[in-house]
N, C-alpha and C positions, 0 to 999 in steps of 0.2 A: 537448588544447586548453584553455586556462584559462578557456574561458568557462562551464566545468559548476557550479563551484564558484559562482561568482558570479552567474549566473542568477537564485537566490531573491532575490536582495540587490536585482535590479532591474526584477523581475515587476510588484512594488505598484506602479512607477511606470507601469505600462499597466494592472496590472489594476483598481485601484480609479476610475477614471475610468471604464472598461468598467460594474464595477459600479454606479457610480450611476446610470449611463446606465439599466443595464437595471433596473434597481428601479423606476427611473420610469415603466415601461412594465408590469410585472408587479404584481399583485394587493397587497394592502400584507401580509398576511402573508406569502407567499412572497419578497415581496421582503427584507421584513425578518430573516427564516431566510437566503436568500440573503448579505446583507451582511453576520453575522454569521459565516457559515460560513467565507467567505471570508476576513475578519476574522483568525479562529481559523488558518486554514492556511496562508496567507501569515506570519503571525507567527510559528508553527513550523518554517516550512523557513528563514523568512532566520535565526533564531533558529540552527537547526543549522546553516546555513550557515556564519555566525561561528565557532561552536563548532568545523567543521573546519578554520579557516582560524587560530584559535588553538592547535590540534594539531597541525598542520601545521609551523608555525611557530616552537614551542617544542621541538618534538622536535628539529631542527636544532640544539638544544644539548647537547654533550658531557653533560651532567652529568644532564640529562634524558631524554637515550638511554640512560645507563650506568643508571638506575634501571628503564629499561624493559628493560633486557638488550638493547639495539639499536647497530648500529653507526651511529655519526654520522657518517660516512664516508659509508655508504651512504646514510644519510635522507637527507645534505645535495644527495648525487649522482642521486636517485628526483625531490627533491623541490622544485619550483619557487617555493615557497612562503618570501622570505626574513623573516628576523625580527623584521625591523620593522614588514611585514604582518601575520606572527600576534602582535604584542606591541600593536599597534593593535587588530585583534580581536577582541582580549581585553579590554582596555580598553571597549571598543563594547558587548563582550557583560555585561562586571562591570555598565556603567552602566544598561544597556539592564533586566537582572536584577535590579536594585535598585531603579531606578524603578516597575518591574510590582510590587514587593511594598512598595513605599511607598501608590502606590493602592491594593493590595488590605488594608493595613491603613487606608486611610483609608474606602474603602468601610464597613466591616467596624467603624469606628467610627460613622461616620455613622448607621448603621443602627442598632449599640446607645444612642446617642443618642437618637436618634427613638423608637426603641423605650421607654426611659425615659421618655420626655415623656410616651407612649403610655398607659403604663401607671398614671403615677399619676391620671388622668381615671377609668381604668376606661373602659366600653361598653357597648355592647348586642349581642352577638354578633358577627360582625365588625368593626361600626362602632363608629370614635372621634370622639367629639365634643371639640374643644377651644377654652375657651372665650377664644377670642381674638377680637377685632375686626374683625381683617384680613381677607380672602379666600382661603382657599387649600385643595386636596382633593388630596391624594395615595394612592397605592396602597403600602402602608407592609409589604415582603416578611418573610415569619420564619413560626413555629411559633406560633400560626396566623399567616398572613397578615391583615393586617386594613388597611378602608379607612378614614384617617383625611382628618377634617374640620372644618373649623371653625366656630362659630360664628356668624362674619361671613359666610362661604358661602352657609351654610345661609338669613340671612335674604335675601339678593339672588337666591336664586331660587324657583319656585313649586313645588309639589308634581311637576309633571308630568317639569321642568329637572330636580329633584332628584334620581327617578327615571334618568334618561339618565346624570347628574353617575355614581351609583352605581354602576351598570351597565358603565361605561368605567371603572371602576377595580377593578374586581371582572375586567373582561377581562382587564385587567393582571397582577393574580395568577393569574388563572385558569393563562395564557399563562407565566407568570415572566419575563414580558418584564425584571425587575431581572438575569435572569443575562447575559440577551443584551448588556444594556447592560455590564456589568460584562467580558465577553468582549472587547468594542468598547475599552474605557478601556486594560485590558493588552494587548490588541492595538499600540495607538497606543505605548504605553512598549517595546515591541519594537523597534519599524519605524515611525519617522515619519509614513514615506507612508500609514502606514493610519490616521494621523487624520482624513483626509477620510471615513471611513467612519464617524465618530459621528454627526453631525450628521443626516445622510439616515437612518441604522438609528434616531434617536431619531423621527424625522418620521412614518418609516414603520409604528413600532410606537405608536403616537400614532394613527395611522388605520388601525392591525388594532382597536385595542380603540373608536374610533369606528364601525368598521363592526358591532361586534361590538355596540354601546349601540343603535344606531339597529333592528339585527334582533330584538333583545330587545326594544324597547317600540314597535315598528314603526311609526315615525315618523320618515323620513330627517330631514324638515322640525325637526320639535322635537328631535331630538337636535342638529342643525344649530346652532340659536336656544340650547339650553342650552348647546351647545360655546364658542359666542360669547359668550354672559353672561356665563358662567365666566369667560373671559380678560378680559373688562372687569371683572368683580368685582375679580378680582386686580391688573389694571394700578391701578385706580383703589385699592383699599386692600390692599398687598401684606403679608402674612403673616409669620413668620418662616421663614428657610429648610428648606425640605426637605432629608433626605438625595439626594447628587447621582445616587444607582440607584432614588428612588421617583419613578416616575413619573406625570403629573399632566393632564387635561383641558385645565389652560389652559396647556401650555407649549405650545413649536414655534410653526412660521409657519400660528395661526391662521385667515388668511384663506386659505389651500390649502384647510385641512382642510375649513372650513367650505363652501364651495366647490365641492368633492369630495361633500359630503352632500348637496346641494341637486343634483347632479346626477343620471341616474339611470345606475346600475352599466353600461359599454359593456358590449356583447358584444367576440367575439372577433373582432376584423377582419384580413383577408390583408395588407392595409398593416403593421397594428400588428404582425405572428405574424412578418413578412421580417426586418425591423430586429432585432426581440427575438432572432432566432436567429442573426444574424452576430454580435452582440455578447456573447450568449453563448459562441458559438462561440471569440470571442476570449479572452475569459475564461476559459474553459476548457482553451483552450489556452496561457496564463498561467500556471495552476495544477498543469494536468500537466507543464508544461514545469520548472518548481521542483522540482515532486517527483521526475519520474526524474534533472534533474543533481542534486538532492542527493544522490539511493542514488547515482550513476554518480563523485560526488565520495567518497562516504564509500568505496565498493570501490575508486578509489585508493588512497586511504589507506592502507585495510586490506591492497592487496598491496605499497606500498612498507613498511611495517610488517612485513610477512611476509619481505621482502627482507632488510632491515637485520638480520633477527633469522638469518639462514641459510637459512630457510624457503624451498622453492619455490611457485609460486602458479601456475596457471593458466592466468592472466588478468594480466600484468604492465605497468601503463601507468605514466607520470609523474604527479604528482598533480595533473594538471589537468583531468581529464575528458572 
């Protein structure tokens, strides 16, 4: 049945809805490992997915057979897969490949960027001060990690703000929350559908290293009032850009977060525990379902492959899964 192969290819359009759902219901670090994970594995199967539907599809050609010692006779008669499908899939996979390493050198710049700016200040142990005007605190990842800040920051808020400001960016290296973001970005250059999963994974690790500010200087309340500051500091005198993997106090939607800290942490309620587990369940069931049709699509392959070569196999199906 040719729905094995294709499977990966149409999971993210159920499962990333699933996931945001449930992140909204789980804890902000779990949820944030959550969307990321998924992220990552979703992107790899429809990834290999492609990849078999361009093997597939180019083997169907004599001159590509004869280099595999295979008969094209036989692949074209196994294999359901015509080659204007795998010459499309190819194409999808070349662009899909080159966009993930176009982000990953623009990350990759951004950071030595920033890192440069970083360094001609100098610090004070992790901290950078820079003397800009503007408003703005980010969590700036590398060897060592260090939190840089500015000037303008620093005098719009009081000793106590400054504290919390700290603390929620120090969470952020603490966590590496830059790779998870960085996972999320080539994710998206994979598989479309999994750009809905930046946004919520940016929100939610924004409120692991807020929950993480307020336990450290235990005060929901004033981590609260300094998470707010910050974002008016910035709205009202914005800084120059951050690298887009350093993460920063006054990004996201603000008034959740702020929100969120003024409340105080729920328990676990039978309401909330029912929901969270059908849609995980669905989820889960998204992600398994990817992963055994791609093994059940690639062991097609693999025994019309073994066909075309003379070889007997097994396990002999058409390469549709």
């Amino acid at each position: 049945m040719t729905w094995a192969v294709w499977a990966p290819l149409l999971a993210p359009l159920l499962a990333v809805p699933a996931a945001r759902r449930l992140a909204e219901i789980l804890a902000p670090r779990t949820a944030a490992l959550l969307l990321a994970a998924t992220a990552a594995l979703l992107a790899l199967l429809s990834t290999g997915s492609l990849a078999l539907l361009t093997a597939a599809g180019l083997l169907r050609l004599p001159v590509i057979a004869e280099i595999g010692h295979l008969s094209a006779t036989l692949m074209r008669r196994g294999n359901p897969i015509y080659l204007p499908i795998g010459a499309l899939a190819a194409l999808l996979l070349a662009a899909a490949v080159c966009a993930a390493c176009r982000a990953a050198g623009r990350h990759r710049a951004d950071l030595l960027r920033a890192a440069s700016t970083a360094d001609r200040h100098g610090g004070a142990g992790d901290l950078t001060v820079l003397p800009d005007s503007g408003a703005d605190a980010y969590a700036l990842p590398g060897r060592p990690g260090r939190v840089v800040v500015t000037a303008g920051m620093l005098r719009r808020l009081d000793a106590r703000e400054r504290e919390v400001l700290l603390a929620h960016e120090r969470a952020h290296l603490r966590g590496r929350h830059h790779l998870l973001i960085i996972c999320a970005d080539l994710a998206a250059c994979l598989h479309p559908a999994l750009r809905g999963l930046r946004a919520p994974l940016s929100f939610h690790l924004e409120r692991w290293a807020d929950e993480s500010a307020a336990a450290q200087v235990g005060d929901r309340r004033l981590a609260a009032r300094a998470v707010g500051r910050a974002a008016l500091a910035a709205s009202a005198a914005p800084a120059t850009l951050r690298p887009a993997a350093a993460l920063a106090a006054s990004a996201g939607p603000v008034p959740r977060r702020v929100a969120a800290l003024l409340e105080t942490p729920p328990r676990a309620r039978l309401t909330v525990l029912r929901p969270a587990a059908a849609i995980a369940a669905v989820l889960a069931a998204c992600v398994l379902a990817s992963g055994v049709s791609a093994l059940e699509a690639a062991d097609d392959l693999h025994a019309n492959i073994e066909l075309a070569q003379g070889e007997p196999h097994h396990h002999v199906h058409p390469f549709t899964g």
